[in-house]
FIFISE-860172 format. One record per residue (C-alpha): x, y, z; residue in three letters; residue number from 1. Coordinates in steps of 0.25 Angstrom, whole numbers. Layout:
residues N
      px      py      pz    aa     i
       X       Y       Z   ALA   NUM
...
This chain:
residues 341
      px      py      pz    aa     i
     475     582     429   UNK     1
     484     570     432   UNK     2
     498     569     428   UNK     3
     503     554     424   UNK     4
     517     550     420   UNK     5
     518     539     410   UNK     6
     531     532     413   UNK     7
     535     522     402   UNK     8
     525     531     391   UNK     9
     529     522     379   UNK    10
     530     507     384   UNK    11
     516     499     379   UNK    12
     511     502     393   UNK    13
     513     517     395   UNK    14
     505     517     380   UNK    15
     496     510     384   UNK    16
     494     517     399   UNK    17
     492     530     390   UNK    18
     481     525     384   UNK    19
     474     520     397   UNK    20
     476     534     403   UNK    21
     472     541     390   UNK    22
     458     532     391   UNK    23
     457     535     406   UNK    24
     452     546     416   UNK    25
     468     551     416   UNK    26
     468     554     401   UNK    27
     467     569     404   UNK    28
     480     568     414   UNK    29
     494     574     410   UNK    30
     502     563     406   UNK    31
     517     562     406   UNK    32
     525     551     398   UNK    33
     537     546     402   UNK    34
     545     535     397   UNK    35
     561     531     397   UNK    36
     571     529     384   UNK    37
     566     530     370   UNK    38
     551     534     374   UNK    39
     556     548     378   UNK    40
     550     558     370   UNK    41
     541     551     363   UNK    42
     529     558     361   UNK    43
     516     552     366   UNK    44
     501     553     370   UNK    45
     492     551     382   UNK    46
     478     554     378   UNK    47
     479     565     371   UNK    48
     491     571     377   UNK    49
     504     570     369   UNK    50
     516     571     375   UNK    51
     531     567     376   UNK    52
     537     551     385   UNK    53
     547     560     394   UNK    54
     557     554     400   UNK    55
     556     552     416   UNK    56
     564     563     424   UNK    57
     566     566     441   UNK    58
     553     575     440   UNK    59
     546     568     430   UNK    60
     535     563     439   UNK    61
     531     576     447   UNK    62
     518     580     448   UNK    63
     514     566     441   UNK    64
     501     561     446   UNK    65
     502     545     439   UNK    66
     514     539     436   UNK    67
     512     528     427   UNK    68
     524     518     426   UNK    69
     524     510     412   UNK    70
     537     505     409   UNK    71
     546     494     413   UNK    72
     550     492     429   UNK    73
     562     500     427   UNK    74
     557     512     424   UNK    75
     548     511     436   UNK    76
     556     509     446   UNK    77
     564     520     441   UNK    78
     552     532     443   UNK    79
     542     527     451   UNK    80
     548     533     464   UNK    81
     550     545     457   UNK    82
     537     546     454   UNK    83
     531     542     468   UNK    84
     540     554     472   UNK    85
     535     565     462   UNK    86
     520     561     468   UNK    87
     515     551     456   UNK    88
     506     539     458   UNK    89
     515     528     451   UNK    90
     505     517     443   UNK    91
     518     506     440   UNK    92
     513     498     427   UNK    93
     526     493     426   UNK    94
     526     485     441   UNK    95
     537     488     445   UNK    96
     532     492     457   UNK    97
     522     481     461   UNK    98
     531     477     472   UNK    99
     536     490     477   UNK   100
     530     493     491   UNK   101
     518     501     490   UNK   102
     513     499     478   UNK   103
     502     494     474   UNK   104
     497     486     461   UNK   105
     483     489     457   UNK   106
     473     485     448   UNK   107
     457     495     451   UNK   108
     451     485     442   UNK   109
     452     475     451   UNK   110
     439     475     461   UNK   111
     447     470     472   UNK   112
     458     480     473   UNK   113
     457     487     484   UNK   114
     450     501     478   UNK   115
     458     512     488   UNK   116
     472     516     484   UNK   117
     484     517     495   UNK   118
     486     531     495   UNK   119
     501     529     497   UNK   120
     503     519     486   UNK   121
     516     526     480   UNK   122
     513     518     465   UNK   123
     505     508     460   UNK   124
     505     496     450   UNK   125
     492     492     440   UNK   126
     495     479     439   UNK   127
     502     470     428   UNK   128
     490     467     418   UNK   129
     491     454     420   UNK   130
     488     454     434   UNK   131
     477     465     433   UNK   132
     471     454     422   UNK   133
     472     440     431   UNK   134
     469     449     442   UNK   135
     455     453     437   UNK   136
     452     439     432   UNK   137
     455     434     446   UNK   138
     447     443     453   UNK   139
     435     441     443   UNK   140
     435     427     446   UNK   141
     435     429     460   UNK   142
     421     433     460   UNK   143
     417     419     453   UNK   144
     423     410     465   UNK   145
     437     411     471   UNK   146
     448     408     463   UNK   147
     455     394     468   UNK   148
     470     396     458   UNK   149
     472     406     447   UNK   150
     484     403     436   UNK   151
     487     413     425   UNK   152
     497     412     414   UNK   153
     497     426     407   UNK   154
     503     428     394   UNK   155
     512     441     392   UNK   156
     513     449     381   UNK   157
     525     457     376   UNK   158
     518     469     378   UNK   159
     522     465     394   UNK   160
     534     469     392   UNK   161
     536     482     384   UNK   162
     537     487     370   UNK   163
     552     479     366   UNK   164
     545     466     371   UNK   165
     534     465     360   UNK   166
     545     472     349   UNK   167
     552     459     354   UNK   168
     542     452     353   UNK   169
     536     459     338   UNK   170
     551     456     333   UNK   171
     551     439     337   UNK   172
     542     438     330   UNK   173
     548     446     317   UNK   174
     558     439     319   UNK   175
     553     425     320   UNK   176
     544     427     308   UNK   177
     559     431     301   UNK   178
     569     421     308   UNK   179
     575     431     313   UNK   180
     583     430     328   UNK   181
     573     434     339   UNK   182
     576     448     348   UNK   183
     575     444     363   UNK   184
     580     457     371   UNK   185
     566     456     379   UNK   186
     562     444     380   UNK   187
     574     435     375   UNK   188
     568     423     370   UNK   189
     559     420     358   UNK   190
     545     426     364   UNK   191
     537     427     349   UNK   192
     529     416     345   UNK   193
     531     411     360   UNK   194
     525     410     374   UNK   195
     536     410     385   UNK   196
     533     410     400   UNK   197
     549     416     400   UNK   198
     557     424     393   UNK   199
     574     424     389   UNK   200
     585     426     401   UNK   201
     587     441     393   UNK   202
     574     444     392   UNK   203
     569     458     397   UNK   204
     555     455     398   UNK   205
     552     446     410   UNK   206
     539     436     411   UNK   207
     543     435     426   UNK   208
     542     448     429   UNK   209
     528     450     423   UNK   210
     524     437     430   UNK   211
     528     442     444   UNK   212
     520     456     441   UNK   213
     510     449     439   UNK   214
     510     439     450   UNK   215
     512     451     459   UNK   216
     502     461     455   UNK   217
     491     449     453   UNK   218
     495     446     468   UNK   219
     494     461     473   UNK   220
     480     463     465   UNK   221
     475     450     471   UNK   222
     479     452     485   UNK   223
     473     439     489   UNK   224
     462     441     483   UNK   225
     463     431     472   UNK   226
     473     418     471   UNK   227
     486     418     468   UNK   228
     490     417     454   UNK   229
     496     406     446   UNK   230
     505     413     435   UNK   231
     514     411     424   UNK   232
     517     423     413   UNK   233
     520     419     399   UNK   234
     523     430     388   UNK   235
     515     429     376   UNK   236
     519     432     363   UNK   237
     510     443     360   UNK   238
     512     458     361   UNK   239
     500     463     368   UNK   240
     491     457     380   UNK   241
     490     446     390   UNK   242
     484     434     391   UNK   243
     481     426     403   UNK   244
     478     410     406   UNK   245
     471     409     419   UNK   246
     468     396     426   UNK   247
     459     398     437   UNK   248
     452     388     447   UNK   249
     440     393     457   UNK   250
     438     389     471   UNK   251
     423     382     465   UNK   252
     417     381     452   UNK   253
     410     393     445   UNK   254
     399     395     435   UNK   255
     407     401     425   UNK   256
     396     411     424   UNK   257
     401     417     436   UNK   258
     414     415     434   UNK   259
     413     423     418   UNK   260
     404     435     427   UNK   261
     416     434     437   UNK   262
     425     439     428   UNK   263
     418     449     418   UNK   264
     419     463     422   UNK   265
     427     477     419   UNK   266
     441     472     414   UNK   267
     437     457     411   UNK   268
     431     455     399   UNK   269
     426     439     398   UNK   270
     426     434     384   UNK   271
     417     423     384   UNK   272
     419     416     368   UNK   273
     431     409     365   UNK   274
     432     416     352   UNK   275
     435     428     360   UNK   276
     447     421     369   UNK   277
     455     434     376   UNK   278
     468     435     368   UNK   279
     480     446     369   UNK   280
     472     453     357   UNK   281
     460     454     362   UNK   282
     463     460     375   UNK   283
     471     472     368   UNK   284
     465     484     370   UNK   285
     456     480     378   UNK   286
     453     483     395   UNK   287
     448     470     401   UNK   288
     455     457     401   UNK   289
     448     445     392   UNK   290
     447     435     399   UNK   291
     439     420     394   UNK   292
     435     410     404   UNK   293
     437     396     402   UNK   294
     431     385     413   UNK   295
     441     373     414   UNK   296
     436     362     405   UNK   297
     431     350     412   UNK   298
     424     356     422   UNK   299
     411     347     425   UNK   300
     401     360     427   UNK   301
     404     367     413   UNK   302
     397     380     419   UNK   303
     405     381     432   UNK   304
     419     380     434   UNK   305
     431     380     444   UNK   306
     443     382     435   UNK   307
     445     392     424   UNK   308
     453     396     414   UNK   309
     454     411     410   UNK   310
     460     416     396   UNK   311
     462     430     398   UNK   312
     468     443     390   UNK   313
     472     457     393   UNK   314
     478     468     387   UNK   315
     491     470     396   UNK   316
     495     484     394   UNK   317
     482     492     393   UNK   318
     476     482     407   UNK   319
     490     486     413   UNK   320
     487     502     409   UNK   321
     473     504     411   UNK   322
     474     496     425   UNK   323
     486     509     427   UNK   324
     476     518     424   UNK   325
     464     514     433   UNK   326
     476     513     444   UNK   327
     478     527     442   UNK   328
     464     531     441   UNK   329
     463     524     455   UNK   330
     477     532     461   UNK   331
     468     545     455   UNK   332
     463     547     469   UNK   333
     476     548     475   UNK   334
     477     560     466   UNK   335
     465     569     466   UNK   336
     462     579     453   UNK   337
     462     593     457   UNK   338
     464     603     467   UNK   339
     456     601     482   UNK   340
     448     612     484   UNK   341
């Protein structure tokens, strides 16, 4: 039996991680919560397992098999070596660490990555859902005929940023509705009813920071293999899910029959009617990235095309923590079950 360590047990990730576990091969694993601040002594539930968010202590991570990192940077980079020392795989979801030597960020459900695992890779980093989702798409439309220039504009929600910043967000709105002076401690500057590409000079939350995780870990899943991306990042004001704008222009035109095969598979579901356009709402709960295809207008040969555009959706946080979990079925045989006979 496994042991996994929950670090950040009771942000909207470390929920929403427990849910993946509880639905996957590790569900019968002993799980330990840990969180920091108010969270301590909660009581809460793995499966069926009920137990206490402990605070994190010098021996907390002995004889821990996975160590799931699911709060802010900061807390991190405060443990992480600690549990590297005490033998734990680390699985950063924060990414923190996607630029620590070593370290790699991974995505198994991409067919391109590279299927053996380093067996002295100290921690690794299931990529930002963002660039798990433009990753996929990228690589699905590889198949049809390379990829000449790729832009995305991707559109955050609050959810990105943590509990206090969709309470921020809820309570704008209140307010708004009320005429009532606006709370800023996260984002400082009026984010309901708006789209901003940035946020106030106070603001905790930080739209660059996301951008360059995503740039990175993109450009470490891609490794060459696809163009580099054109990207802007733009918060949304919504509470749950991403959604994605992608312009993408192909080395020669393409029946779009090949190009819809190209991109349906396991974790892309193409929606073909406009009725059913991908949205934020949609895509909650659900596995696969929505995605709908859209061939430049203009184009002379209505059933080929060069250039595209792509509307798609995910689900941020359960992408981000069910891409954690095939991570550490992958690292599973690094630890093997049992005793050698």
């Amino acid at each position: 039996m496994y042991r996994i360590a929950i670090a950040g047990a009771a942000t909207l990730l470390g929920r929403e991680l427990k849910d993946a576990l509880s639905e996957s091969p590790l569900a019968g694993a002993s799980f330990l919560l840990l969180d920091e601040g108010d969270a301590q002594g909660q009581l809460d539930q793995v499966g069926d397992e009920i137990t206490f968010v402990q605070a994190i202590a010098a021996d907390t991570f002995e004889r821990v098999d996975f160590t799931f990192f699911c709060g802010d940077e900061e807390l991190t980079r405060k443990h992480w070596r600690a549990a590297l020392r005490a033998g734990s795989t680390v699985l950063d979801l924060s990414g923190a660490l996607d630029q620590e030597a070593g370290v790699l960020v991974r995505a198994p459900w991409l067919g391109s990555e590279v299927a053996a695992v380093d067996l002295f890779t100290p921690a690794v980093v299931p990529a930002h859902p963002a660039a798990l989702a433009l990753a996929l798409l990228l690589e699905r439309l590889q198949l049809a005929a390379p990829v000449r220039f790729a832009a995305a504009t991707v559109m955050e929600p609050a959810s990105e940023f943590g509990r206090a910043a969709m309470d921020e967000l809820h309570q704008q709105t209140v307010n708004l509705l009320s005429f009532q002076g606006l709370p800023r401690a996260i984002y400082d500057t009026q984010v309901a009813y708006n789209v901003v590409s940035g946020l106030g000079e106070a603001a905790t939350a930080s739209l660059a920071v996301s951008e360059a995780h995503i740039r990175r870990q993109y450009a470490a899943l891609s490794a060459g293999r696809w163009p580099a991306l054109a990207l802007q990042v733009v918060l949304a004001p919504v509470f749950h899910g991403n959604t994605f704008s992608i312009a993408i222009e192909l080395e020669r035109a393409v029946e779009i029959a090949v190009i819809e095969d190209a991109l349906s598979g396991d974790r892309v579901d193409l929606v073909l009617e406009d009725t059913d356009s991908p949205s934020n709402l949609a895509a909650t709960g659900q596995n696969d990235v929505l995605v709908r295809l859209r061939p430049e207008q203009g184009a002379r040969n209505s059933s080929k095309a060069a250039r595209l555009w792509l509307w798609a959706a995910s689900d941020n946080l359960r992408l981000q923590a069910q891409n954690a979990v095939e991570c550490a079925l992958d690292l599973r045989r690094l630890r093997p079950a049992g005793t050698v006979q």
